[in-house]
C-alpha positions as CSV (number, residue, x, y, z in Angstrom):
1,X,0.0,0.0,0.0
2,X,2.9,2.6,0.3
3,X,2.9,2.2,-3.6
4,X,-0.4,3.9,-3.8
5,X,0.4,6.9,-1.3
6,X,3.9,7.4,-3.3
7,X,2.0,7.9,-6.5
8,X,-0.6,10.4,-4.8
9,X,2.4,12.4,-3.5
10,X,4.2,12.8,-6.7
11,X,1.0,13.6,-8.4
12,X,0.3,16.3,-6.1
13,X,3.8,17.4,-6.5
14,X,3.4,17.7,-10.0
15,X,0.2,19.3,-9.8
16,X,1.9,22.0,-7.7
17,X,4.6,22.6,-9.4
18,X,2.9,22.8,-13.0
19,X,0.2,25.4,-10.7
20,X,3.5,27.2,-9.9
21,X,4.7,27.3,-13.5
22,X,1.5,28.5,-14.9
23,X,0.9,30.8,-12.2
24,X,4.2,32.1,-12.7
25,X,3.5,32.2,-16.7
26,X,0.1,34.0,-16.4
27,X,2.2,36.7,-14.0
28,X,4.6,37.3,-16.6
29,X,2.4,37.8,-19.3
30,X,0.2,40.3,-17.6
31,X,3.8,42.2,-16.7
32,X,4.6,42.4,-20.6
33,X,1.1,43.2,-21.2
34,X,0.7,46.1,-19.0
35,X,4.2,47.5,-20.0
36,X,3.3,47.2,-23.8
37,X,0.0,49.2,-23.0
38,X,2.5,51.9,-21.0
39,X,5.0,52.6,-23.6
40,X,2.1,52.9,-26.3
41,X,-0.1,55.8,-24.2
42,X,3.8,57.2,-23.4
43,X,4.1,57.2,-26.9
44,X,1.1,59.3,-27.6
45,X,2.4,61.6,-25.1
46,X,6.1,61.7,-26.6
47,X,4.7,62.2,-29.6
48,X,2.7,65.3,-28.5
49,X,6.0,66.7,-26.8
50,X,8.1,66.4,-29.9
51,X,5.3,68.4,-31.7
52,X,5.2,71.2,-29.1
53,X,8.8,71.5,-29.2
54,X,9.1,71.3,-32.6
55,X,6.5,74.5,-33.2
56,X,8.7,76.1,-30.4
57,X,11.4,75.8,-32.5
58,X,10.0,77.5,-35.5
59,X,9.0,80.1,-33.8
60,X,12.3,80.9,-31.9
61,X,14.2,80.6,-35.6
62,X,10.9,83.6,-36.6
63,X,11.8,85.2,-33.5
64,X,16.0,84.8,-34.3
65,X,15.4,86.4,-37.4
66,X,13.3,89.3,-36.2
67,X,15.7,90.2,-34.0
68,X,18.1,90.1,-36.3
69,X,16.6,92.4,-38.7
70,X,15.8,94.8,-35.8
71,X,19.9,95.0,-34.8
72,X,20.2,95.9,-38.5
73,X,18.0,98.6,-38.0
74,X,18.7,100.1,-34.9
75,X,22.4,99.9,-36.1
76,X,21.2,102.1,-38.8
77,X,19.4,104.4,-36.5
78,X,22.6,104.8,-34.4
79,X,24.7,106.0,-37.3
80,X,21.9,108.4,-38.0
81,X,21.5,110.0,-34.7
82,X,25.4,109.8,-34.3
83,X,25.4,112.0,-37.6
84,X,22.8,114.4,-36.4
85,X,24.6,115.1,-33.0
86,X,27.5,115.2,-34.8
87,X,25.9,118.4,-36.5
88,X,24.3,120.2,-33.7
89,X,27.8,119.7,-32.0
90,X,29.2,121.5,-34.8
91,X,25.9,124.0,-34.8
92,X,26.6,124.5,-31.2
93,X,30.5,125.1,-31.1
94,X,30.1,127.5,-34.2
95,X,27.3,129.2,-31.9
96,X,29.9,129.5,-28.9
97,X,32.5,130.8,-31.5
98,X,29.9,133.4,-32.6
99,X,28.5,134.5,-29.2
100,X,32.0,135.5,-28.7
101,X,31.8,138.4,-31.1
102,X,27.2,138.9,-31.8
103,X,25.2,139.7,-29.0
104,X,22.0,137.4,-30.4
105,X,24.4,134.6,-30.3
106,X,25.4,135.6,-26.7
107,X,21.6,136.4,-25.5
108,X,20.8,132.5,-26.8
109,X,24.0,131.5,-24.9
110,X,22.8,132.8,-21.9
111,X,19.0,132.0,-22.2
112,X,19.8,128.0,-23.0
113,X,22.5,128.0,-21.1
114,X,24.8,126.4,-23.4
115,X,28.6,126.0,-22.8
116,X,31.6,124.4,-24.1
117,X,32.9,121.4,-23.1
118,X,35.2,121.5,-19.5
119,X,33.2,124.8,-18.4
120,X,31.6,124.6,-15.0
121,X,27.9,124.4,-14.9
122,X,26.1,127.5,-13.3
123,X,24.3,127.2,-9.9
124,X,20.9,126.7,-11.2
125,X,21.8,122.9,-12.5
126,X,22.3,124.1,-15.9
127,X,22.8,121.1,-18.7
128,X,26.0,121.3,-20.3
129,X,26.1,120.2,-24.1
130,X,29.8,119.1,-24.7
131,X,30.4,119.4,-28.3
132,X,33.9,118.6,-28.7
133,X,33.4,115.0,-28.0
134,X,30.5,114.6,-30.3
135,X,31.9,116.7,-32.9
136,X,35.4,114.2,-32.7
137,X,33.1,111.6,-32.5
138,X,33.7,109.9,-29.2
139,X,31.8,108.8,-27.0
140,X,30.8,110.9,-23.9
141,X,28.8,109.3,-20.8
142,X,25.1,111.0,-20.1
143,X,25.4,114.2,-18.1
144,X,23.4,113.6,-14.9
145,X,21.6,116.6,-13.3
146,X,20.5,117.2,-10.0
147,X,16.6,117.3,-9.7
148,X,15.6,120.7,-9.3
149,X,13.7,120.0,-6.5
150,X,16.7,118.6,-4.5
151,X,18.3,120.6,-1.8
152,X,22.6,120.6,-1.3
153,X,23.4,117.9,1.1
154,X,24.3,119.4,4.5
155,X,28.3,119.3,5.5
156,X,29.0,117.5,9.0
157,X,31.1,119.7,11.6
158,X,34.2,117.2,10.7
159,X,33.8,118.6,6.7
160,X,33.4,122.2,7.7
161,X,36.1,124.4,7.1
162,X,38.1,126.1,10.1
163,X,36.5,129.1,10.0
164,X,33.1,127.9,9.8
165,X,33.3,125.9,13.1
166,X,34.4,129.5,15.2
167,X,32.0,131.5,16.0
């Protein structure tokens, strides 16, 4: 009789390892199914992306070449103004010449306040136009005023001459 209960054993052995097998089969196939279905809706989506990006592209190359033309243009613009300062310099300096010797010339000096280049300013923040630089052509920095409104900035007792601090 141990026959018969050594069969039954392997049989169930069998049976559970075949189960196993299968199981182990089915597990695997549902693993490649599910990362089959992944990579096709992450294709869709990369698919979408390389779209976007490539209509980005296009119009950053329509953008590149705006800006392009633009630089071209404001170059141009630059040699123009540089061309008209250039002549008011000249306008100017002649004025300054002539205001030497005509009294309208003088009178238009005065109103506008106009002076040459290295003279002091007046007291009233008068803008200075400096026409030698712009009539050689180099290049000056901006002349920054004071705002009218603005008041001297007070000297500390330490900055104050001698004589100021006696009484």
């Amino acid at each position: 009789m141990e026959e018969i209960g050594v069969e039954r054993v392997s049989q169930r052995t069998n049976f559970g390892i075949y189960f196993a097998v299968v199981a182990l089969a089915a597990a695997a196939l549902v693993f490649v199914f599910t990362q089959v279905r992944v990579s096709l809706l992450e294709r869709s989506l990369l698919d979408a992306q390389r779209s976007v990006i490539a209509k980005r592209v296009s119009e950053l190359k329509g953008s590149l070449s705006q800006i392009e033309t633009d630089v071209v243009t404001r170059e141009e613009q630059i040699k123009k103004a540089t061309a008209t300062e250039a002549r008011y310099a000249s306008l100017l300096s002649e004025l300054l010449e002539l205001s030497k010797t005509d009294v309208d010339a003088r009178t238009v000096t005065q109103k506008w306040k106009i002076q040459a280049a290295g003279a002091e300013a007046t007291p009233a923040n008068a803008s200075t136009v400096k026409t030698s630089a712009a009539a050689t052509g180099e290049s000056r920095e901006p002349v920054k005023e004071a705002p009218k409104d603005a008041k001297a900035p007070k000297a500390t007792s330490s900055e104050m001459p001698a004589k100021a601090k006696a009484p």
